[in-house]
C-alpha positions in Angstrom: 57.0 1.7 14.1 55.8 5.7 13.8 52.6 6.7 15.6 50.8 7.4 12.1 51.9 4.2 10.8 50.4 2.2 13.7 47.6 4.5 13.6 46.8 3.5 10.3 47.3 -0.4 10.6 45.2 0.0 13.8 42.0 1.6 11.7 42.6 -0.4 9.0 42.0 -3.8 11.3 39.2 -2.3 13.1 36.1 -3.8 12.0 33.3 -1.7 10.5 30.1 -1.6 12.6 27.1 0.3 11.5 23.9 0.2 12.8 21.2 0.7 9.6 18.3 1.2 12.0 19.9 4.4 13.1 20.6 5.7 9.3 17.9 8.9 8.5 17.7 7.6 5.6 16.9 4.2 6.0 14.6 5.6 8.3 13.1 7.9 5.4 12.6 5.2 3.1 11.1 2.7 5.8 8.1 5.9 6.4 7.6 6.5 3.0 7.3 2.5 2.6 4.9 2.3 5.4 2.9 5.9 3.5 3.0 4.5 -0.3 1.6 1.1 1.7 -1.5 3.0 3.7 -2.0 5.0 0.8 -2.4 1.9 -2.0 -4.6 0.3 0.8 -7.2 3.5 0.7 -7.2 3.2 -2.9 -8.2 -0.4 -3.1 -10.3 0.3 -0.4 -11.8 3.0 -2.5 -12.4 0.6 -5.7 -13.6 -1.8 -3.7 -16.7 0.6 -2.2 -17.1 1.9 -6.1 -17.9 -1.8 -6.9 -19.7 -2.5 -4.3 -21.7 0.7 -4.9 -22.8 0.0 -8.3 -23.2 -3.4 -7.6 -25.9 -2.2 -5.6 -27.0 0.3 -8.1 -26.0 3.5 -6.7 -25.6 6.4 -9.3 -22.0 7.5 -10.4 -22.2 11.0 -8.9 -23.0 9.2 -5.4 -20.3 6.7 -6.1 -17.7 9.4 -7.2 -18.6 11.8 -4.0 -18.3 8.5 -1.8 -14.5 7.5 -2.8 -13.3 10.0 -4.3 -12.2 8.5 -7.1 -12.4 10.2 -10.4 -15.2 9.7 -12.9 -13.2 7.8 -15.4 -11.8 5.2 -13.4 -15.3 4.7 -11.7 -16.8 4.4 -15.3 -14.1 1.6 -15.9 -14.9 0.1 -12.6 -19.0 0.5 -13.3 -18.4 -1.2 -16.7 -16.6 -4.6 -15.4 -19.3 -4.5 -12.6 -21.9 -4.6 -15.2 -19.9 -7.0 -17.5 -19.7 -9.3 -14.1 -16.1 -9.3 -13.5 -16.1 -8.2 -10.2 -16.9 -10.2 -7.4 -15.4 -10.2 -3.6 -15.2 -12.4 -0.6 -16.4 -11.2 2.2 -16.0 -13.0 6.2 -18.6 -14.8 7.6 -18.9 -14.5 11.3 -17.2 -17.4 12.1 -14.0 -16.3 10.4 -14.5 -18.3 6.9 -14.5 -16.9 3.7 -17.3 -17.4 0.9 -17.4 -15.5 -2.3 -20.5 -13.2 -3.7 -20.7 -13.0 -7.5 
């Protein structure tokens, strides 16, 4: 058998190993995963102050200078507060859950 021939039947029988943790891009995606993640989190966070806010009858400017959110998504948020169709559940000390209306 030639050189290249068994050259070739000897790569074409090797097995194919390849490590994904060490692709750049894979890594790439997994920190813009873990970025888009954080990121949604502030936001909820955000809406969840803005209700909170107006639930305790803070103004809009306040509310809008607090979160940063922008005034027409804080109206929408003020407007299901009011309608009542917000409500959270917040952790008593001893780890249980109970809801606020």
């Amino acid at each position: 058998m030639a050189v290249q021939a068994l050259t070739i039947q000897i790569i074409e029988e090797m097995p194919w190993v390849y490590d994904i943790e060490t692709d750049i891009r894979y890594k790439q995606g997994i920190e813009k995963g873990i970025e888009e993640g954080i990121e949604k989190g502030e936001k909820l966070k955000a809406i969840e102050t803005a209700a909170k806010a107006f639930q305790k009858g803070l103004g809009l400017d306040f509310v809008m200078e607090l979160t940063g959110l922008e005034k027409d998504e804080l109206l929408q948020i003020q407007k299901r507060v009011e309608k009542g169709e917000v409500s959270f559940h917040q952790k008593k000390k001893n780890g249980s859950h109970k809801k606020n209306g």
